[in-house]
TORSE-155015 format. One line per field, with one value per residue: x, y, z of N, C-alpha, C, O, CB in turn; residue number from 0. Coordinates in steps of 0.1 Angstrom, whole numbers, m for minus. Each point is the difference from the previous one (the first is absolute). Glycine has a CB too. Layout:
n_u	X,...
n_v	Y,...
n_w	Z,...
ca_u	X,...
ca_v	Y,...
ca_w	Z,...
c_u	X,...
c_v	Y,...
c_w	Z,...
o_u	X,...
o_v	Y,...
o_w	Z,...
cb_u	X,...
cb_v	Y,...
cb_w	Z,...
num	NUM,...
end
This chain:
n_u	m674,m10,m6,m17,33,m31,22,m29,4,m26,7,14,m28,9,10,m38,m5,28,m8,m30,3,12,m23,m27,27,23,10,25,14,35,7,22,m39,25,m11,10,m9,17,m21,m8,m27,m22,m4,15,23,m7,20,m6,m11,m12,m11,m15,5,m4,31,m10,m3,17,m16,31,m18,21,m34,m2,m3,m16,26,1,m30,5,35,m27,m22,11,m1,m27,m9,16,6,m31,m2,9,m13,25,19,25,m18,30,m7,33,m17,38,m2,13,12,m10,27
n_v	m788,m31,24,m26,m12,5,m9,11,m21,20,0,34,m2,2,31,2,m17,12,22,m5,m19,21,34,m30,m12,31,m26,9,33,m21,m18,m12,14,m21,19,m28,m22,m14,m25,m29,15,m19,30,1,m9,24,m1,29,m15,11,m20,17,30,m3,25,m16,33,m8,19,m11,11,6,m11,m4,m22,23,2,m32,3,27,m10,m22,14,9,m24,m3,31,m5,m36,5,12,m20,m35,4,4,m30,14,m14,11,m3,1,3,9,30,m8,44,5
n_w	614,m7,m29,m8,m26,m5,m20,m8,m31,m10,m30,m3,1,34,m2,12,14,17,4,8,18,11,m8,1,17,4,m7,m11,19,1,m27,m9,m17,m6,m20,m17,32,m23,14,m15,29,1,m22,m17,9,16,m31,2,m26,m30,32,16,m30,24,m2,14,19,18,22,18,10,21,12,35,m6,m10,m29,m10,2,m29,m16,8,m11,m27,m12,m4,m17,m23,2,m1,m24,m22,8,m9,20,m1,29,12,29,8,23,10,32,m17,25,m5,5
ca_u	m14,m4,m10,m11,2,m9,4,m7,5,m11,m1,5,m15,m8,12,m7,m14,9,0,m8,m2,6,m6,m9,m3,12,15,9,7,8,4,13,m4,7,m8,2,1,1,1,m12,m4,m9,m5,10,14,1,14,4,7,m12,m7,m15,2,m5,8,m4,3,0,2,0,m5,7,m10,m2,m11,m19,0,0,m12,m15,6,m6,m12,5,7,m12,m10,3,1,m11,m1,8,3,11,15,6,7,7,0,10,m1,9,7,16,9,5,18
ca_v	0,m12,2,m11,6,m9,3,m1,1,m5,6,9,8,1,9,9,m5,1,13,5,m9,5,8,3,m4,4,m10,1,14,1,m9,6,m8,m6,m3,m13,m11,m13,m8,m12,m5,m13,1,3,9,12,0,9,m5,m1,m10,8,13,10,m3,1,10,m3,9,m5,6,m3,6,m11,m11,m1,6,m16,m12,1,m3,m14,m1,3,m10,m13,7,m3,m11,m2,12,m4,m15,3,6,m3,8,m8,7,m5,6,m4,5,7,4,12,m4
ca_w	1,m8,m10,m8,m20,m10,m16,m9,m14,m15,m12,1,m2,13,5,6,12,12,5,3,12,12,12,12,13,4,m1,m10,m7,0,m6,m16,m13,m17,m9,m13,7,m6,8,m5,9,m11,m12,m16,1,m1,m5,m9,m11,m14,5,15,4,17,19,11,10,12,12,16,12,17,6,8,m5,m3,m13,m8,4,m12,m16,m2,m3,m14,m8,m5,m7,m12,m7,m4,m9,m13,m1,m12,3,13,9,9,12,13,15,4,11,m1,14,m7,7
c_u	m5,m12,m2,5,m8,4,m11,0,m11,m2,m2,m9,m7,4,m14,m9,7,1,m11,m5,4,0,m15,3,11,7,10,6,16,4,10,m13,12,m9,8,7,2,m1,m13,m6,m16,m9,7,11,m2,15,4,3,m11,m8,m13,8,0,16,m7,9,0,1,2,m2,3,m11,m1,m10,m13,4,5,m10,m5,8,m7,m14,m1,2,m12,m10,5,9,m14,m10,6,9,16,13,7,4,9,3,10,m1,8,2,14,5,7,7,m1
c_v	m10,7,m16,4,m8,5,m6,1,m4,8,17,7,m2,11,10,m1,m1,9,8,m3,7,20,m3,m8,5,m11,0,19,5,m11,0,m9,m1,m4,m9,m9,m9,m12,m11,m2,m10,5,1,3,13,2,13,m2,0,m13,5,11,7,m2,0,16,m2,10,m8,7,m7,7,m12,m8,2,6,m12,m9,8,2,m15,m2,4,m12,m10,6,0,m14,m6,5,m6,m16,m3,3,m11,11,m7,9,m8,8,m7,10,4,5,15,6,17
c_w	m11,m9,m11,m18,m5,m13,m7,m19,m8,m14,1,3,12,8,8,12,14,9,4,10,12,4,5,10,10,6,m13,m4,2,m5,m7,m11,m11,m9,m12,5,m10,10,m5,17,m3,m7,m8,3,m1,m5,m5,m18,m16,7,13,1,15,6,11,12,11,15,15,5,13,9,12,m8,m4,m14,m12,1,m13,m7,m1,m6,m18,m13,m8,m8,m16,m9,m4,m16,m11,m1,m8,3,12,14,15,12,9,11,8,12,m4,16,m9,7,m5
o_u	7,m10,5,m2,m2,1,m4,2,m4,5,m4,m1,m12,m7,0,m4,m6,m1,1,m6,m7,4,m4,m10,1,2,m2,5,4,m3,6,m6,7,m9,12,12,m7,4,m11,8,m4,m7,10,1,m10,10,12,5,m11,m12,m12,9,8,8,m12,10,m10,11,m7,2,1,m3,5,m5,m6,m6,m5,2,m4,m3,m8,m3,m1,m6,m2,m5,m4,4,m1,m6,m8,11,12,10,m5,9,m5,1,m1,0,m2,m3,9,m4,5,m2,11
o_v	m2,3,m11,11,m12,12,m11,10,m11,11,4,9,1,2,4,6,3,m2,11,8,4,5,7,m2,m6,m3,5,3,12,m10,10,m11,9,m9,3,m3,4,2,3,3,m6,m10,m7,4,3,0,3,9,6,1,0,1,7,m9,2,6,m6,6,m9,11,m12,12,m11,m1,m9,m5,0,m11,m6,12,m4,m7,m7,m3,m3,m6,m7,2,m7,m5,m8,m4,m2,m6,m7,8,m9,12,m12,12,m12,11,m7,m2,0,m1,7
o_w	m10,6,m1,m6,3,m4,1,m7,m3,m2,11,9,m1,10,12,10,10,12,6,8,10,10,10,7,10,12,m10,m11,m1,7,m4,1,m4,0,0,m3,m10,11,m5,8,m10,m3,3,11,m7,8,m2,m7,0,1,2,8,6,0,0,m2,5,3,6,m5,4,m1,1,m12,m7,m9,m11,m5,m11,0,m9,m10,m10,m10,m12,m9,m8,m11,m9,m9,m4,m5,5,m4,10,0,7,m3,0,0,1,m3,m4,11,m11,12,2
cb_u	m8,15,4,m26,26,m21,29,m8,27,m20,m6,16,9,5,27,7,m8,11,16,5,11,12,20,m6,m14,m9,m12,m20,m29,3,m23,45,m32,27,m25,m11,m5,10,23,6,20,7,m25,m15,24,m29,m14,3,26,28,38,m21,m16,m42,28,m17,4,m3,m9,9,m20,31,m17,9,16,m12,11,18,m2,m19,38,18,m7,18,24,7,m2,m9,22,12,9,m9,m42,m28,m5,0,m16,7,m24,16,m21,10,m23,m2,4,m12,6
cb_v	26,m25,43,m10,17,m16,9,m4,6,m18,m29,m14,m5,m25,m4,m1,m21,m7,m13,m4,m25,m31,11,9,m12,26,m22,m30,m5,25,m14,7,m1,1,19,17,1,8,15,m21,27,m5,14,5,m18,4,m25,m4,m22,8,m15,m21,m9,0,10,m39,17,m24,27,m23,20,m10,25,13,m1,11,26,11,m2,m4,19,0,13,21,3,m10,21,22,5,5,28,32,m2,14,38,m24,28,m27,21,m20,18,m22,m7,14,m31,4,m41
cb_w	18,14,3,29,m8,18,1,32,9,22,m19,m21,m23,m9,m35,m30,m28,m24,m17,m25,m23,m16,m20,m20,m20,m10,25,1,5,6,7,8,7,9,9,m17,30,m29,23,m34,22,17,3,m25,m3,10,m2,30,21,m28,m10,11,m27,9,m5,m5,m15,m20,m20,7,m18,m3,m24,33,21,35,24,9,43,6,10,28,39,26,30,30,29,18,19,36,19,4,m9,m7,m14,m18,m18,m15,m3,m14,m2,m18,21,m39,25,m23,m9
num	0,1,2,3,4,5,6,7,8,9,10,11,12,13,14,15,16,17,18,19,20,21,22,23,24,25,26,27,28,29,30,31,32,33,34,35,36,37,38,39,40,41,42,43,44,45,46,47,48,49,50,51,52,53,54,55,56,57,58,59,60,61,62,63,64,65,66,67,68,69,70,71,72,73,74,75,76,77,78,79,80,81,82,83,84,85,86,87,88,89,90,91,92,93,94,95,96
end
């Protein structure tokens, strides 16, 4: 069966707004979250370290397509929202075995 993964990777201090997002618009209620992501992308490092303390978080999600359309929407609202933060989003065709 073909489902839809979205990975989603951002600053920690967003964790809430995330979750709030996705119950007001019920989506995302089956997911994996990781938590003390490390990783450079195109804002600050997220190291964990005395240099760039912050981590980062990541949640994948397996879902259809309309339920990945409104995470998307999501994504850009709050990139909009906290300029500043890195948030990163991947959207990929899985296949489930």
């Amino acid at each position: 069966m073909k489902v839809t993964r979205v990975e989603i990777i951002f600053s920690q201090a967003l964790e809430e707004d995330f979750m709030q997002e996705f119950a007001d618009h019920k989506v995302g209620k089956r997911y994996t979250k990781l938590n003390n992501v490390m990783g450079a992308g195109w804002s600050n490092p997220r190291l964990g370290d005395s240099v760039w303390p912050q981590l980062n978080m990541m949640f994948i999600i397996y879902c259809d397509n309309e339920e990945a359309d409104t995470i998307k929407l999501i994504v850009k609202k709050l990139r909009e929202k906290y300029i500043g933060e890195g948030i990163a989003c991947f959207i990929s065709e899985s296949d489930e075995v």
